[in-house]
C-alpha positions in Angstrom: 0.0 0.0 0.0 1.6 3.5 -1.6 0.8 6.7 -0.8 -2.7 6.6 -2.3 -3.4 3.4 0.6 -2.0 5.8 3.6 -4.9 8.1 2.2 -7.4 6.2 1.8 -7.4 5.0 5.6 -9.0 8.7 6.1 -11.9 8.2 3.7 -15.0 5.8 3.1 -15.6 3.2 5.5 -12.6 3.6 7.9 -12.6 7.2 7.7 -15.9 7.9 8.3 -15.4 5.8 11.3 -12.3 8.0 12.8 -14.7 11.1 11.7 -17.2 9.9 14.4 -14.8 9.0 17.1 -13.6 12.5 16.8 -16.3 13.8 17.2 -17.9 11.4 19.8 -14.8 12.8 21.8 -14.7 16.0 21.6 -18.5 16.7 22.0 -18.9 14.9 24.9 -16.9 17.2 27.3 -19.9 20.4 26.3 -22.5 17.6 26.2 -21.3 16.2 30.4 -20.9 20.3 31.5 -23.9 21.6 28.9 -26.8 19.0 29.7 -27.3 18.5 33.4 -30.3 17.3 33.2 -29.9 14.7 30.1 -30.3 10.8 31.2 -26.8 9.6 33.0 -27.1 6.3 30.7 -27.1 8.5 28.0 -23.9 10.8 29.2 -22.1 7.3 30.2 -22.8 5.8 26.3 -21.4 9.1 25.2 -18.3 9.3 27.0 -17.4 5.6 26.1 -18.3 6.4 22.5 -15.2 8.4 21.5 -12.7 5.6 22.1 -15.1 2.9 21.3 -15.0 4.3 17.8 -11.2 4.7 17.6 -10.9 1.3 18.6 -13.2 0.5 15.7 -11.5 2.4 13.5 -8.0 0.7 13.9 -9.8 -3.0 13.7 -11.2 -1.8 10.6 -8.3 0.1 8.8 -5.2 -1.9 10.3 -4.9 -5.7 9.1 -3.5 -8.2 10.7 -2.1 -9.0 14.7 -1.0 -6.0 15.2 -4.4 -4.0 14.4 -6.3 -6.2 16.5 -3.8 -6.2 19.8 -4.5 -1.9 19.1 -7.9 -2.1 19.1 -8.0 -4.5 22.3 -6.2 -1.8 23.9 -8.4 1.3 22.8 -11.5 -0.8 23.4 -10.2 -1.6 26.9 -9.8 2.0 27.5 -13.9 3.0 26.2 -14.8 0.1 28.8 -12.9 1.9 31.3 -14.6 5.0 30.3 -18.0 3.5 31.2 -17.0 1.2 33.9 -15.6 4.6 36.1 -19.0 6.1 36.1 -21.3 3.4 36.1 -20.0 1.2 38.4 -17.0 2.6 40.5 -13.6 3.7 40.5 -11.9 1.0 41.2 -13.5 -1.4 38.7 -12.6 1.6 36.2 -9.4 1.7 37.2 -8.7 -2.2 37.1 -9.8 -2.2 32.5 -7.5 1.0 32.1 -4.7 -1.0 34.0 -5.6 -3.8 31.9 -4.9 -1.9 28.5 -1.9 -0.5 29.6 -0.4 -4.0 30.9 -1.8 -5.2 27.1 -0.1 -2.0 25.7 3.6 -2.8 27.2 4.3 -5.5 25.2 2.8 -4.0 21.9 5.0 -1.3 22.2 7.8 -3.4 23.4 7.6 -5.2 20.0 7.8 -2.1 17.8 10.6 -0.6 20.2 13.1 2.1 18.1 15.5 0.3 16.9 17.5 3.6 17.5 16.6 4.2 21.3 20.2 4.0 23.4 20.9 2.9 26.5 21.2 6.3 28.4 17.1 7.2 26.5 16.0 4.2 28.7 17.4 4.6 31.7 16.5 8.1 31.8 12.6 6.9 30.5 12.8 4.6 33.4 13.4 7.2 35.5 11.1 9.3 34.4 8.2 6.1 34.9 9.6 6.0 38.3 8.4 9.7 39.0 5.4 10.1 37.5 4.4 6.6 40.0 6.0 8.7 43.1 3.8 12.0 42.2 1.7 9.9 41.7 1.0 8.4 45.1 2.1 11.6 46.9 -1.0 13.7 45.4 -4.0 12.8 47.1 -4.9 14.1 50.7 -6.5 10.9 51.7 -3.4 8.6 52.1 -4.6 5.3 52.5 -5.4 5.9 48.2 -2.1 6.2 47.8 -1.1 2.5 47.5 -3.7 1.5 45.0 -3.0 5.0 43.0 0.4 3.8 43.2 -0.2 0.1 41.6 -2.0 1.5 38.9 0.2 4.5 38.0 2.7 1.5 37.6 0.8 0.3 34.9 0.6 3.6 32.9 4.0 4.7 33.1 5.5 1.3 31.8 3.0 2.0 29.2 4.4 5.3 28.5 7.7 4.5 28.6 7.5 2.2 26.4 5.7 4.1 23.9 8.5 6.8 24.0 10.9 3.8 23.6 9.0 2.6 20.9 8.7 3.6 16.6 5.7 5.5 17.3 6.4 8.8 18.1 3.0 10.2 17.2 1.4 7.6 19.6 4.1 8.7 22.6 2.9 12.2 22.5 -0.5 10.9 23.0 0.9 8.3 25.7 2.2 11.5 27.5 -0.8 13.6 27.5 -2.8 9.8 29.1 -0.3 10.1 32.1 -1.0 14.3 32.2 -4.4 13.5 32.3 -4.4 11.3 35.0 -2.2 13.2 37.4 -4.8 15.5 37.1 -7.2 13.5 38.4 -5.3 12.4 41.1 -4.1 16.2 41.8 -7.9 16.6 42.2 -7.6 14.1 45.4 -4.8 16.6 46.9 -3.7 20.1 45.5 -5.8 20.5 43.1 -9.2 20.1 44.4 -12.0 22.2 42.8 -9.3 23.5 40.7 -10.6 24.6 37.1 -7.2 22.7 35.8 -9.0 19.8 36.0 -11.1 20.5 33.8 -8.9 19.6 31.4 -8.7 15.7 32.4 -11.2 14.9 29.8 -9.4 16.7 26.8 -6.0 15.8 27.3 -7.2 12.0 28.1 -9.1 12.1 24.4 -6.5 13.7 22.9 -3.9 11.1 23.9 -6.1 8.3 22.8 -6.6 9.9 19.5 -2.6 10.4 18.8 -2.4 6.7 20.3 -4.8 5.7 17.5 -3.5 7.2 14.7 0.0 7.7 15.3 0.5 3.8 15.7 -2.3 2.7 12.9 -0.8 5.1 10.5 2.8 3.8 11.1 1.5 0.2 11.0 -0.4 0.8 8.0 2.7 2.1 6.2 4.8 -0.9 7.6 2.6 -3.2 6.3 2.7 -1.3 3.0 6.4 -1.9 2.6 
């Protein structure tokens, strides 16, 4: 697949598809503040929509293993979506963990073959703080282990994004962990801040870059 392939990914079927999920995603954020009195079943469908679709969108436009193992990844992230606000936190918390432990060895596979040995260790280092800001942020301390455990999760994710080919998709891997410092500033410094209102933007914005930064590369791989 040439350079007409790479384009045709944005139109028709597949297109159409990411077209949605961009827009599930971004309107949903007005739609939650906007419509306080729509039905919460509706609000919840909304805000799972956005990744749902992207998830769709990389089954649909990326052949093969590598395609599905994205998509399991996005569409464990749009369950966690719903799950935080229709049944807890915590059960949230535990399909997000699950995408990023499924995302570590994805990236792992398409790791840059030019990433030296200082660009680890300092990535390491750099998974190692965002877990210790992590845990120190929220006022109620007995949170912090179980913050901690799952921040684990997400920086090996993003570290091995950054470590990986996909440099698109480790933007958006960085904006994930932003997002979620945020929420957990919200438990601590940050409560009733307006900067978290931000969570849900930078969160969708990172899944987006996820989605096409690493099913455009994939795509073009695949194309030879």
């Amino acid at each position: 697949m040439g350079q007409n392939g790479m384009a045709g990914i944005w139109r028709g079927r597949t297109g159409g598809l990411l077209i949605a999920a961009l827009c599930a995603g971004a309107s949903y954020w007005p739609a939650a503040h906007l419509l306080p009195h729509a039905p919460e079943a509706l609000i919840i469908a909304w805000k799972g929509l956005g990744v749902a679709l992207l998830a769709a969108w990389v089954f649909a436009a990326v052949p093969g293993r590598d395609g599905r193992w994205l998509a399991a990844v996005l569409a464990l992230g749009a369950l966690g979506d719903v799950l935080l606000d229709a049944v807890s936190l915590t059960v949230g918390a535990v399909a997000f963990l699950a995408g990023h432990v499924l995302a570590v060895p994805f990236y792992w596979r398409h790791r840059s073959g030019r990433a030296s040995r200082a660009a680890m260790v300092a990535v390491a280092a750099l998974a190692a703080g965002v877990v210790a800001l992590a845990a120190s942020l929220p006022t109620d301390r007995a949170a912090a282990p179980g913050i901690a455990f799952y921040s684990s999760g997400l920086a090996a994710m993003a570290a091995m994004a950054a470590l990986s080919r996909f440099r698109l998709a480790a933007s958006g891997a960085l904006l994930f962990v932003i997002s979620d410092l945020l929420i957990f500033a919200g438990l601590g410094p940050l409560a009733g801040s307006p900067a978290t209102l931000l969570v849900w933007p930078l969160y969708f914005a990172g899944q987006a870059l996820i989605a096409v930064g690493a099913g455009r590369a994939l795509v073009r791989c695949q194309a030879g």
